[in-house]
N, C-alpha and C positions, 0 to 999 in steps of 0.2 A: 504494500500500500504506500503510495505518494502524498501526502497530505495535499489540499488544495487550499492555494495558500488566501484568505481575505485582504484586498486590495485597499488599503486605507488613502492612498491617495486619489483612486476614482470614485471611492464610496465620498471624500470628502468633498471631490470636484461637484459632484451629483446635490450635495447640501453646499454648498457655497452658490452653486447655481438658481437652489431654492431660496438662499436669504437677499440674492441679488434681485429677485423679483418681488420680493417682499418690500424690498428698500424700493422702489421702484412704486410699487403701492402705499407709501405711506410718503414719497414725495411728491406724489399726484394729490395728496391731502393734506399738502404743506408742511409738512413733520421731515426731516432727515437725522435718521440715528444717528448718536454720536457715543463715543466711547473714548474714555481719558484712561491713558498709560502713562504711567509714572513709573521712570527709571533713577533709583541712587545709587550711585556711583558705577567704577566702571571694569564691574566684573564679567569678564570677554564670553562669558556662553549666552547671559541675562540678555548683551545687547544684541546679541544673532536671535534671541527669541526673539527679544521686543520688536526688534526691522521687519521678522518673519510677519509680525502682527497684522504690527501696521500697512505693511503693505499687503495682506488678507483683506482687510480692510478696504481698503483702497479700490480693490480688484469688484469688492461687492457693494462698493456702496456705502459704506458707514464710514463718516467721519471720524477721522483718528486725530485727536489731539495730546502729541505727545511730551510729558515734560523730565527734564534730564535735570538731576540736580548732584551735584559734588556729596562724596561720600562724607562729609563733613557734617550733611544737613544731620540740624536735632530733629528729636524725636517729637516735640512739638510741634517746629514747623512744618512738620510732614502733616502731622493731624491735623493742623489749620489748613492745610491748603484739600487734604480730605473734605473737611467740612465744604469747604470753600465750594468743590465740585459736585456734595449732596447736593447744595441748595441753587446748582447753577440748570433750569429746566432743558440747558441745549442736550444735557450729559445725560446718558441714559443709563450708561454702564461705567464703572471705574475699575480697572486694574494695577495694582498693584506689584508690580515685578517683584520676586522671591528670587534669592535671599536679597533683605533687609545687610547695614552696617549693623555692627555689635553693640550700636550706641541705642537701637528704635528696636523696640519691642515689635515685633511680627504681630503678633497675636491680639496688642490691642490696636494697631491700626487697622487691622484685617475689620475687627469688631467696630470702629467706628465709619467704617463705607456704611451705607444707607442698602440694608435689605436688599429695598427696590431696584438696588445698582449694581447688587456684588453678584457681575454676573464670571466669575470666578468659581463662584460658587463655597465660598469656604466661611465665611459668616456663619457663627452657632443657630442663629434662626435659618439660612439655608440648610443646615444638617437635621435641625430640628423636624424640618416643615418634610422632609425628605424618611426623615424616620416613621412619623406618622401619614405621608401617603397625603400628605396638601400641597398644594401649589409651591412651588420653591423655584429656585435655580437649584442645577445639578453640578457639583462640578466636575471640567469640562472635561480631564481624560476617562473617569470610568464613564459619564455619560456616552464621549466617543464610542468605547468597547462595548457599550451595551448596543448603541448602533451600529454595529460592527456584527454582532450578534444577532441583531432583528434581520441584517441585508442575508443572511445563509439561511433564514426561517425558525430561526430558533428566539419564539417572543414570550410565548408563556412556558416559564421553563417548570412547571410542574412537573415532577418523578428524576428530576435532572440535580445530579450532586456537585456542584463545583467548592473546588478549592482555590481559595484566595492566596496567593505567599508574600505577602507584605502588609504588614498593619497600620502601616502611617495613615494620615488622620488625610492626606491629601489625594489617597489611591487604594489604598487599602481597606479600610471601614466606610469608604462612601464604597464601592464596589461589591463591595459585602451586602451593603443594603441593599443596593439598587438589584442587586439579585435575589433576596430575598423578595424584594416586593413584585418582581418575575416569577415568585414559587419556587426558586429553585432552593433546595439544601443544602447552607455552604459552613464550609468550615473555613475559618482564619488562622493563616499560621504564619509562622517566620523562617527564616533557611535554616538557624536551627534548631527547627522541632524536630523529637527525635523520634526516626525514623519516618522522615517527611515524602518518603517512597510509597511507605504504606497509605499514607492519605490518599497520592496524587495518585495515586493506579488506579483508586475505586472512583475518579471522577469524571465526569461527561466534558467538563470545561475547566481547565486550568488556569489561571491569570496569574503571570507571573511578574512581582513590581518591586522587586527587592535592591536592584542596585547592583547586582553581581555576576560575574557571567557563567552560565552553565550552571546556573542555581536549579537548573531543569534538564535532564538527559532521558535520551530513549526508553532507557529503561526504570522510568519513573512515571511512564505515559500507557495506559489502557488504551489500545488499538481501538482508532477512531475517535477520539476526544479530541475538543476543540482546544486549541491552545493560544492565548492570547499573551503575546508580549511586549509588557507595559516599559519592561528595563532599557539603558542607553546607555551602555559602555564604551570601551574604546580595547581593540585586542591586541595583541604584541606587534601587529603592523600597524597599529593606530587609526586599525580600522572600523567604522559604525559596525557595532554591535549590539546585543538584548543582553537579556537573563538567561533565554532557553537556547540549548545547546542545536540550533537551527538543521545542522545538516543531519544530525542523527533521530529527530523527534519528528523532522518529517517523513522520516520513513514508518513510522508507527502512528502519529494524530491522522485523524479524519481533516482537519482542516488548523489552518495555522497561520499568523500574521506575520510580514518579514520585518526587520530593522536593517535598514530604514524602510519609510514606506508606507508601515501599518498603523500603529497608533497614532505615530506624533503628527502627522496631517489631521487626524481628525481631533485633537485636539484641539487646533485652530478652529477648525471647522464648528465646532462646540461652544466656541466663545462667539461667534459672529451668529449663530443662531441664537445663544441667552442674548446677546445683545438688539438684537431683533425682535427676539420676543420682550425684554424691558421694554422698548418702545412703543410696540402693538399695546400692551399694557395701560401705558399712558396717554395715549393717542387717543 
């Protein structure tokens, strides 16, 4: 068996091409989404995201207004110019670039974006409203992989077991949800649970997001399970690589996403649709 592998940069072309008609529809009603990206300081992966953004952006329609400020900025004037962009009605969405300097607490700026904005999705009420099944934003890579998911036919995952392998609060436990609220059965772990073989053999869909390469091998995959790779490494030639040992897991998964390619398109693709939808919202 060959895995057939899910195509994250057509599946994202396919939604970027949906948010660009939407934008399209809400500037025929005098409304143009807007979305504020805020970059401090100038750590060299943050500003290949943030360019990738904005120029997403650009491509579909929603204005990107982006602000760069010296790794110096306090932790104050960061939250004042947050505030600043709640209360501005052009901005619909705000982002936040991660990581933050050592000086600004992550955690309460994230908390003071405005709900209605944080289409990032990492706001304790977006987790919240997501736990119990209300309207929220998602955030935007396990949303990505759940649509990832829905394009191979797999929407209601009742009788379906997946294992999650990373617990962070940004990929891990929102993934976790979002499958449960799919029906599916999932267990959460980390690379070092022991004997993390035995999990991942008895499951339908694997998501692996842990940071590490080959935290996932062939023979740690039940013949035919989907296998989704959330990791971005770099290998001893410094080449893009995941978590999952790619060339041996696709001879045993039923289907499998590459790095590059797979998720991190649709992760874009995920922020210009929350940010579409903020706007539909308020329109």
């Amino acid at each position: 068996m060959t895995a057939r592998l899910i195509d994250g940069k057509a599946l994202s072309a396919q939604l970027r091409d949906g948010v660009a008609r939407r934008c399209s529809a809400l500037k025929a009603r005098g409304v143009t989404p807007g979305l504020a990206v805020i970059l401090v300081g100038d750590d060299p992966a943050s500003q290949v995201y943030v360019r990738n953004k904005v120029k997403a952006c650009e491509d579909a329609g929603i204005r990107s207004v982006l602000e760069r400020h010296d790794a110096t900025l306090t932790e104050a004037a960061l939250l004042a110019r947050v505030q600043a962009l709640n209360a501005d009605p052009a901005i619909h969405g705000i982002l936040v670039q991660l990581p933050l300097p050592a000086q600004i607490d992550s955690h309460k700026v994230i908390e003071a974006i405005a709900p209605g904005k944080d289409v990032d999705g990492f706001h304790v009420a977006s987790a919240g409203a997501l736990m119990v099944g209300r309207p929220g934003f998602r955030p935007c890579t396990p949303y990505g992989c759940m649509k990832m998911l829905e394009s191979i036919g797999m929407t209601d995952l009742r009788g379906k077991h997946a294992v999650v392998i990373g617990r962070s609060n940004i990929v891990g436990k929102p993934m976790a949800m979002l499958l449960l609220a799919a029906n599916a059965t999932v267990t959460i772990c980390h690379s070092g649970t022991a004997d993390l073989g035995a999990l991942t053999r008895q499951a339908d869909i694997v998501v692996a997001a842990v940071g590490k390469r080959k935290v996932l091998t062939a023979g740690m995959v039940k013949p035919g399970a989907v296998v989704i790779d959330v990791g971005m490494n770099r290998d001893e030639a410094g080449k893009l690589c995941g978590d999952v040992d790619f060339d041996g897991v696709r001879e045993v998964a039923g289907w499998i996403t590459p790095v590059p390619g797979g998720v991190g398109p649709m992760t874009i693709a995920m922020l210009l649709v929350n940010t579409v939808e903020s706007t539909e919202r308020g329109a």
